[in-house]
C-alpha positions as CSV (number, residue, x, y, z in Angstrom):
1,X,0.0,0.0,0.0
2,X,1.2,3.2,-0.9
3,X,1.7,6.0,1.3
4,X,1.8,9.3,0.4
5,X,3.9,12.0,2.2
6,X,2.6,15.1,4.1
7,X,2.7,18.2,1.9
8,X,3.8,21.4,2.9
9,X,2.0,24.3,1.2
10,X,-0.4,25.0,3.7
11,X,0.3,26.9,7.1
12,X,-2.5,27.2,10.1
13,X,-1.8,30.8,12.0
14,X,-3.3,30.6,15.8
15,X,-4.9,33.3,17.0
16,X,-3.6,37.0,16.7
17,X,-1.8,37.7,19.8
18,X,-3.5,39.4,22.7
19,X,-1.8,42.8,22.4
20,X,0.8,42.9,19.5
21,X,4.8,42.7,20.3
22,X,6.5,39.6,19.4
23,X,5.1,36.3,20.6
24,X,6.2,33.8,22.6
25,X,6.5,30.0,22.3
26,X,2.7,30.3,23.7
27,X,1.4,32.7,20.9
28,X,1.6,35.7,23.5
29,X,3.6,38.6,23.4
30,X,5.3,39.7,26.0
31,X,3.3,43.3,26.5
32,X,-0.2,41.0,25.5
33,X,1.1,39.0,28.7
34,X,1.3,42.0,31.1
35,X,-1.7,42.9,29.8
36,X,-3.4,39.9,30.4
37,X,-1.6,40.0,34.2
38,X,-3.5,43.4,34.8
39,X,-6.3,42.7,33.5
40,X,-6.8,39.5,35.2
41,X,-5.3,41.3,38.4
42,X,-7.8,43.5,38.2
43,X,-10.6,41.2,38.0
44,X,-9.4,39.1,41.2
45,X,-9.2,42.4,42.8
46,X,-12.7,43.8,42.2
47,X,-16.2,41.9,42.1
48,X,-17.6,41.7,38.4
49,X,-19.6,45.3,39.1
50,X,-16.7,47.1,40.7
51,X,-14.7,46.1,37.4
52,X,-17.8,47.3,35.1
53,X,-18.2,50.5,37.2
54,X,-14.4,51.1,36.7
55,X,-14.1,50.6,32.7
56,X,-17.5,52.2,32.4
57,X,-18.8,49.3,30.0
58,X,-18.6,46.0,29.4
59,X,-16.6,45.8,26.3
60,X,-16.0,42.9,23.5
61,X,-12.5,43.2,23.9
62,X,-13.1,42.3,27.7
63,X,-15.1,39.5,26.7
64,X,-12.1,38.5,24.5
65,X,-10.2,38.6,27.0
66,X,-11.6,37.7,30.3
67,X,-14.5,34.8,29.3
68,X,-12.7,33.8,26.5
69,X,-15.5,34.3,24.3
70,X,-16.2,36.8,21.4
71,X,-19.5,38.1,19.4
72,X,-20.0,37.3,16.0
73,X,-22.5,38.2,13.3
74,X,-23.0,35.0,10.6
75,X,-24.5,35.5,7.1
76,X,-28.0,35.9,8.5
77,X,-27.4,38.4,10.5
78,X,-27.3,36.3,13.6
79,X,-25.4,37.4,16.8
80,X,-23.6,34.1,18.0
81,X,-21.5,34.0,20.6
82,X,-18.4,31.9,20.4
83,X,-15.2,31.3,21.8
84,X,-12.4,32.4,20.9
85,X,-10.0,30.7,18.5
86,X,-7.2,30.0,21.1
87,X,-9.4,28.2,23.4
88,X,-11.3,25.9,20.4
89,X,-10.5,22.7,20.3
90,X,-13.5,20.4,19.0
91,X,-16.4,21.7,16.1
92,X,-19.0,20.1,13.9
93,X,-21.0,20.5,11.4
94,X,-24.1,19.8,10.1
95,X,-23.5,18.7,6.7
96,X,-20.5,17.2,4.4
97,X,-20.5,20.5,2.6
98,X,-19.5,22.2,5.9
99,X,-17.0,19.5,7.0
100,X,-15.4,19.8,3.8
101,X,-14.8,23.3,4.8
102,X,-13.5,22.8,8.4
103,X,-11.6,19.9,7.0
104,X,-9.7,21.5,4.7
105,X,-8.9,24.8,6.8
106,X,-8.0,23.3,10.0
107,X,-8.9,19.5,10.3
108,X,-7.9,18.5,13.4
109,X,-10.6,20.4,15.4
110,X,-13.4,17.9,13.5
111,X,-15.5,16.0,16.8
112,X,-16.5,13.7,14.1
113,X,-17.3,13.1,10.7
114,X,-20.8,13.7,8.9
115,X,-19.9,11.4,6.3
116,X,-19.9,8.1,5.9
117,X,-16.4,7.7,3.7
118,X,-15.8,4.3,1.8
119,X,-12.3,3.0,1.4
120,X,-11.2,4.4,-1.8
121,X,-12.8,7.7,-0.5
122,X,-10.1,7.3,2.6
123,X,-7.2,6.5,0.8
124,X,-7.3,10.1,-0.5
125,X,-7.1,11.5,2.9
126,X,-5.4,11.8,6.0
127,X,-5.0,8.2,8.3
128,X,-7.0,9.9,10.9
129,X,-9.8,10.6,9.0
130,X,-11.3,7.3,9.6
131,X,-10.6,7.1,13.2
132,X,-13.7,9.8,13.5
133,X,-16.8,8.9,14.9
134,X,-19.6,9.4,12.8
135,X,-22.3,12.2,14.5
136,X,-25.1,12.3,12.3
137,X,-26.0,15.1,9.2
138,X,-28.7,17.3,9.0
139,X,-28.8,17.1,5.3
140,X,-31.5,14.7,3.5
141,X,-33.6,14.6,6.7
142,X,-31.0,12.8,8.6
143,X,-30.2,13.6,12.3
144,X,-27.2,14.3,14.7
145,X,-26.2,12.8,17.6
146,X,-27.2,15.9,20.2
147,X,-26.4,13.6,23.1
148,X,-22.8,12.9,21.6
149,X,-22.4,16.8,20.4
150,X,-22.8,17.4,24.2
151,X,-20.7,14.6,25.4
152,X,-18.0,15.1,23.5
153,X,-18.0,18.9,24.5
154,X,-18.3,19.9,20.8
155,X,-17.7,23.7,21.6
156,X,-19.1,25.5,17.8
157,X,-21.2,24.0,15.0
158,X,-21.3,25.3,11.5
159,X,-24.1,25.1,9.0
160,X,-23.4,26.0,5.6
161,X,-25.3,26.0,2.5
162,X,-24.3,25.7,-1.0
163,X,-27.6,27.9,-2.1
164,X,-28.9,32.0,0.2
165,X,-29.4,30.8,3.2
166,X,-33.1,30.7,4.0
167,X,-35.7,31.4,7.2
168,X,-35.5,27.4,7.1
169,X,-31.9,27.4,8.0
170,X,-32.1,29.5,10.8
171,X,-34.9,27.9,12.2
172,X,-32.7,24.6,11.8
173,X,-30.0,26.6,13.7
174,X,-31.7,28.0,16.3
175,X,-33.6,24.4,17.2
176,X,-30.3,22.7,17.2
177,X,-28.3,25.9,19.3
178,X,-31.8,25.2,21.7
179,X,-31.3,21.7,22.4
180,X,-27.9,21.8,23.3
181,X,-26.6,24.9,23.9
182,X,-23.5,24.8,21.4
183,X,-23.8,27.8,19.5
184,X,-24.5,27.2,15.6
185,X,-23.3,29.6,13.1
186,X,-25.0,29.4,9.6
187,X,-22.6,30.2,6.5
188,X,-23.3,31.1,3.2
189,X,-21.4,28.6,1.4
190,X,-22.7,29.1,-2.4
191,X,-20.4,29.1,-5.3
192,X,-20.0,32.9,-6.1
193,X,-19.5,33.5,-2.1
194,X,-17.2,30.4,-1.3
195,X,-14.1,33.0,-0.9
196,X,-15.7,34.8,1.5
197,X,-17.4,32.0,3.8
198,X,-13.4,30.6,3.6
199,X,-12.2,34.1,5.0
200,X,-15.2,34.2,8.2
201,X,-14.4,30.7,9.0
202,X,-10.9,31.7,9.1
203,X,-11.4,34.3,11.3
204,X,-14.0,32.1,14.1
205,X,-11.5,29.2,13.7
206,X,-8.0,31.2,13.9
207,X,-6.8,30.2,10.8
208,X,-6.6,33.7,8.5
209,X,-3.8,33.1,7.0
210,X,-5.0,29.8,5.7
211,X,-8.4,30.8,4.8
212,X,-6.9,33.6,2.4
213,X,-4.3,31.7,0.9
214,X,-7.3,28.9,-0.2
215,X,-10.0,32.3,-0.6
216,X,-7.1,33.7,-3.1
217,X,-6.8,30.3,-4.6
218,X,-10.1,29.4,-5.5
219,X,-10.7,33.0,-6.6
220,X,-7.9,32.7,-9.0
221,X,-9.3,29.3,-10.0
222,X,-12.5,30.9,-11.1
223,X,-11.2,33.4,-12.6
224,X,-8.9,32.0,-15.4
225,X,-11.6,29.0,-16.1
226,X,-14.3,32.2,-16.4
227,X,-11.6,33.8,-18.4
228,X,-10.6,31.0,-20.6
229,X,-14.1,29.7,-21.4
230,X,-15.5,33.2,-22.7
231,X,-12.9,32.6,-25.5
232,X,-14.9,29.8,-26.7
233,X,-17.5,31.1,-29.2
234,X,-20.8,29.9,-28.4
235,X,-21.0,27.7,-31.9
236,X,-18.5,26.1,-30.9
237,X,-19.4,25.0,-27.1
238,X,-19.7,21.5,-26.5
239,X,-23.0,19.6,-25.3
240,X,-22.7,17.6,-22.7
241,X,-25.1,15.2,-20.4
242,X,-24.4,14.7,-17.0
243,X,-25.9,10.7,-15.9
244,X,-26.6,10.4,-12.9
245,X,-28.5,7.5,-10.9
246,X,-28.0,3.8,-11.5
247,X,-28.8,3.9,-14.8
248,X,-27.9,6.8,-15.5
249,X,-31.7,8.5,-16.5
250,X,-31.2,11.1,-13.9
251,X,-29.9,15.1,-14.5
252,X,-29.5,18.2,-13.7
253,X,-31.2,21.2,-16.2
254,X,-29.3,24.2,-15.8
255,X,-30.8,25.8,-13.4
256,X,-30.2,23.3,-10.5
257,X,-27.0,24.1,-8.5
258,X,-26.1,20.6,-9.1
259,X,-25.3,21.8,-12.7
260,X,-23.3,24.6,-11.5
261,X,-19.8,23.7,-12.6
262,X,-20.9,22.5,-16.0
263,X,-22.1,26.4,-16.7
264,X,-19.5,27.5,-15.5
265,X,-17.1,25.6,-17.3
266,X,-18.9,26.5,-20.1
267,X,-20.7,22.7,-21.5
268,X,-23.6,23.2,-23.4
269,X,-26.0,21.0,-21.0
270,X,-28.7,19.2,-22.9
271,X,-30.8,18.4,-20.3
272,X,-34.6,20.2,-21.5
273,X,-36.4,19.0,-18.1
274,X,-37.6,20.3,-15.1
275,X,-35.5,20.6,-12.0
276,X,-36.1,18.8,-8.9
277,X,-35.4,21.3,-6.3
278,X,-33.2,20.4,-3.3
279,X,-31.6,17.0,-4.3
280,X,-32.4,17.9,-8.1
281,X,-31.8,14.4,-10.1
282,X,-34.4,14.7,-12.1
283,X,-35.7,11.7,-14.3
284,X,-35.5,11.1,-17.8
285,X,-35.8,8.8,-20.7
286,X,-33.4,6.7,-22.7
287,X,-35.3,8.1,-25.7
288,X,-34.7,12.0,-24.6
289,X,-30.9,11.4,-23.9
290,X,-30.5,9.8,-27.7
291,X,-32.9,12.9,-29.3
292,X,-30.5,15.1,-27.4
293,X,-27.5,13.0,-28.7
294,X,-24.9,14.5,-26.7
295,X,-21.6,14.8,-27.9
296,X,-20.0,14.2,-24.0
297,X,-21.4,12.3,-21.2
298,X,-20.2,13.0,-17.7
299,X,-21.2,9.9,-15.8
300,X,-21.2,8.9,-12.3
301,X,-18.9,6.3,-11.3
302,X,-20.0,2.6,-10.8
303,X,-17.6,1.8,-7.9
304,X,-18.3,4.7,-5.2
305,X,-21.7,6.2,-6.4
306,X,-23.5,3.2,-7.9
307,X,-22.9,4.9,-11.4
308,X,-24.0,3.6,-15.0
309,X,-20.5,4.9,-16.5
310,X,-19.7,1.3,-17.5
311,X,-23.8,0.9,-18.6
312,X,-23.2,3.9,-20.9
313,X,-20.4,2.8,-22.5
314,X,-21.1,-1.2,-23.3
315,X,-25.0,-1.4,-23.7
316,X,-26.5,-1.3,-27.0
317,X,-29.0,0.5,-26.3
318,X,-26.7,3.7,-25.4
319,X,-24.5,2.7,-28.6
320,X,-26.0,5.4,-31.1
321,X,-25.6,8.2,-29.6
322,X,-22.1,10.8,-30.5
323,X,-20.6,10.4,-26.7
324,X,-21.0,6.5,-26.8
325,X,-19.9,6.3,-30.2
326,X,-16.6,8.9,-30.2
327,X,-15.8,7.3,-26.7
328,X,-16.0,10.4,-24.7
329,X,-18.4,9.3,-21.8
330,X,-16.0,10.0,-18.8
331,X,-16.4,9.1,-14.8
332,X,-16.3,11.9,-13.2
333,X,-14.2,11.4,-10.7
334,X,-15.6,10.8,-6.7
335,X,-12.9,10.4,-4.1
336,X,-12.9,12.0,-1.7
337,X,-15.5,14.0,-2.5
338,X,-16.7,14.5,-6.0
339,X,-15.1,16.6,-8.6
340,X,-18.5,18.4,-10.0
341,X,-21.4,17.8,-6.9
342,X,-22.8,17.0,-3.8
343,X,-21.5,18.4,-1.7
344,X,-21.4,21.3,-3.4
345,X,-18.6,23.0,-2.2
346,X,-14.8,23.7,-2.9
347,X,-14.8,20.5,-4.3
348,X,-16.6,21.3,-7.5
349,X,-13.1,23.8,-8.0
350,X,-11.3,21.1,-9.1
351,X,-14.0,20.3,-11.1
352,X,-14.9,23.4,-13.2
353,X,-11.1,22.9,-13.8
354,X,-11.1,18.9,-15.5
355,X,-13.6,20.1,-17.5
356,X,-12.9,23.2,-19.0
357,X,-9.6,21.4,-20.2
358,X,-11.5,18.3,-21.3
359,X,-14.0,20.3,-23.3
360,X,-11.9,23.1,-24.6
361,X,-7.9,22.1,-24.0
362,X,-7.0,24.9,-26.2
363,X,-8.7,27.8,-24.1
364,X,-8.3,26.2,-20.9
365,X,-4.4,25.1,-21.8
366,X,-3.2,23.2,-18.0
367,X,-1.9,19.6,-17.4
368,X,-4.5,17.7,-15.3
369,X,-2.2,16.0,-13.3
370,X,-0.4,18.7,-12.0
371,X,-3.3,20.3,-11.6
372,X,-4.9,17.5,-9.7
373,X,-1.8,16.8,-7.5
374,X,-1.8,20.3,-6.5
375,X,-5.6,21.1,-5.4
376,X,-5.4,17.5,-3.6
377,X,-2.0,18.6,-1.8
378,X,-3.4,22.2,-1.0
379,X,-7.1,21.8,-0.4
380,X,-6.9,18.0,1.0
381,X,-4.0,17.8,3.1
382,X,-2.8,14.8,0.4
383,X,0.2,14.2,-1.6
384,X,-0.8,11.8,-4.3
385,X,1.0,10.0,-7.0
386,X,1.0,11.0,-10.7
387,X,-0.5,7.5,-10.9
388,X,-2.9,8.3,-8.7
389,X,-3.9,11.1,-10.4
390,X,-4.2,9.6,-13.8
391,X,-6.5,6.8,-12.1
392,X,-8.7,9.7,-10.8
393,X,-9.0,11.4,-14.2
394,X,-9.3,7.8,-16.2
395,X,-10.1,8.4,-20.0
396,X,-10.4,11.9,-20.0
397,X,-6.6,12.2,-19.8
398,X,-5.4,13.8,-22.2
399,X,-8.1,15.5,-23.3
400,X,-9.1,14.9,-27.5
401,X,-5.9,16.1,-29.6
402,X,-3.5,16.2,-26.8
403,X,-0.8,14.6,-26.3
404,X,-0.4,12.9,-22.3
405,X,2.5,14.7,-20.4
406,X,2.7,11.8,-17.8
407,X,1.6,7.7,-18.3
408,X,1.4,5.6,-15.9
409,X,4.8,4.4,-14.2
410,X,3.6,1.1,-12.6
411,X,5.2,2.1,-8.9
412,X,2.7,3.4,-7.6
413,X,-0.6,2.4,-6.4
414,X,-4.5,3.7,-7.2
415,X,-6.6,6.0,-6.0
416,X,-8.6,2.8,-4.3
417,X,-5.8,1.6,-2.5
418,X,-3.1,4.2,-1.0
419,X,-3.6,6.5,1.8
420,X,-1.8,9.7,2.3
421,X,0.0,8.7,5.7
422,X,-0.9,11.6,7.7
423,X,-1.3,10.7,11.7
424,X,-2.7,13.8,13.7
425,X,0.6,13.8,15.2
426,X,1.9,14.0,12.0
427,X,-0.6,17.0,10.4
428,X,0.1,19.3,14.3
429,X,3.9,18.6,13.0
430,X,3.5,20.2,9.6
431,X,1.4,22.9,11.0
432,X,3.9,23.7,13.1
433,X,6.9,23.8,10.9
434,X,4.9,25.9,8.4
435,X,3.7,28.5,10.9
């Protein structure tokens, strides 16, 4: 089994220290430590009301300071209060689309997991990862563990949605803050705002630096796919269907979010249907897909999602149509999360990425594989293989006309079976050394 070594493009900043000066080994400076010593002189010295009489106010710095907790405003205009990120040491959330987040600022603050990860999902993460216990989800009408939440002193929980947040969501968030008493703070996590939700998180969670290097990142991503797809004239965009189900008679019409990162790639999405709002997958015929005749097919995978990608390409009755026939029906890749959906978070950046290039490698002019190794080193805390890569990306590498950079050198494993070898030992030691 392969194992991949820790990368070291990412640095995790504690929080700012109390004060200014030069820290310590203990994130303090010195005058943010004689500060402190006053202030918590003072404190011992006169009751509570003496101290408020004396300052005049009760202030949020004082807060900061003193109870070790700070105010915050989230996307709805909430006022949570949290503490603050010295003293933070276990979160959840209530979805996979806001672990993803919290995993791939600071991970080893996740209480649990909200996800259910198969083996070929794990081998593209962290060792630790599937050490986590699993607390429950929110999303699809599932539940969370409340009990555990409590028990395990779960200190903040995040909801984020990939869509405006709605009066639903805060009533969510406010029942779940009620039972419990762990404050919830509700995110705006949707495509055009992901920079932003990255940059607040970073702020709650004591991780700026992080959260703008990624927020920078991904708004650089979207910018030169944006860029490189208006090139593309519109005669000359592609159409593509995107099966989904286990037969691969379920889509996503363009105004779902779930077709998001096919827009904004710029494919030419055939699918004429309705949407199915929330989960979308909405149901269609074998006859509409061949009247549509599609010249790509983006399929789900057969292995991880249950996917007709192998259906597509070797039953008869898909055999007519231009994808099936030109062999361009490509998996769209799944671990560990998937490259174009559900969740539909930062993962779908990698995504709009694999298939600008795969639909238009002349506009959109990048290797994959670098490409790949990179977002999976940067945004999963995973160094994987170039043969890794090229199983993740499967037939669509190179895209039409190109010719491959990299093939496959036979020493190292697939995506199914390696792991990236990071302990939490291991991950606090990088952290450290990149601080």
């Amino acid at each position: 089994m392969h194992r991949g070594k820790m990368s070291a493009n990412a640095s995790l900043v504690s929080e700012n220290s109390v004060g200014g000066g030069t820290p310590n080994a203990c994130g303090m400076s010195r005058r943010g430590f004689i500060q402190f010593g006053g202030a918590l002189a003072l404190s011992v010295a006169l009751p509570l009301g003496g101290l408020s009489a004396l300052t005049g106010c009760r202030s949020a710095a004082g807060d900061e300071l003193l109870l070790g907790e700070r105010t915050i405003t989230d996307h709805t205009g909430r006022e949570v209060t949290v503490p603050v990120a010295s003293s933070l040491e276990r979160v959840y959330f209530t979805s996979a689309l806001a672990q993803v987040f919290v995993f791939s600022l600071i991970p080893q603050l996740q209480a649990g997991t909200a996800i259910t990860f198969s083996q070929q999902e794990l081998a593209m993460m962290p060792d630790y990862m599937a050490d986590l216990p699993n607390l429950g989800s929110l999303s699809s009408n599932g539940e969370i563990d409340r009990e555990e939440l409590i028990a395990r002193d779960v200190q903040v929980v995040f909801s984020i949605s990939g869509t405006d947040l709605t009066a639903s969501n805060i009533s969510e968030a406010e029942k779940l803050q009620d039972q419990t008493g762990i404050p919830v703070v509700l995110v705006d996590g949707s495509f055009s705002r992901i920079a932003e939700a990255y940059r607040f998180l970073g702020d709650i969670l004591g991780c700026a630096d992080r959260a703008e290097e990624l927020a920078t990142y991904l708004e650089d991503v979207y910018e030169n796919v944006s860029s490189a797809v208006a090139t593309v004239p519109e005669s000359e965009r592609v159409s593509v269907y995107y099966a989904e189900g286990p037969l691969g008679l379920q889509t996503e019409p363009d105004e779902s979010q779930h077709a998001l990162a096919f827009a904004v790639a710029g494919a030419k999405n055939v699918a004429a249907v309705d949407a199915n709002q929330g989960l979308g997958m909405s149901n269609v015929s074998l006859e509409q897909v061949i009247a549509w005749d599609p010249e790509v097919i983006v399929a789900w995978d057969d292995a991880i999602r249950g996917g007709a990608d192998e259906i597509i390409r070797t039953k008869d009755t898909w055999a007519g149509i231009r994808a099936v026939k030109n062999e361009r029906v490509y998996t769209m890749p799944n671990a560990p999360f998937a490259w174009l959906d559900r969740p539909p978070g930062v993962n779908r950046f990698i995504g709009i990425q694999w298939l600008a290039n795969m639909l238009y490698p002349d506009a959109y002019d990048v290797d994959m594989v670098d490409v790949t190794r990179d977002f999976y080193s940067r945004m999963y805390w995973c160094d994987i293989t170039v043969d890794q890569a090229l199983d993740l990306l499967g037939n669509s590498y190179p895209p039409v006309g190109r010719q491959a950079k990299y093939t496959y050198s036979g020493d190292g494993a697939q995506s199914g079976s390696s792991s990236s070898g990071l302990s939490s030992d291991a991950l606090t030691q990088r952290q450290a050394g990149a601080d």
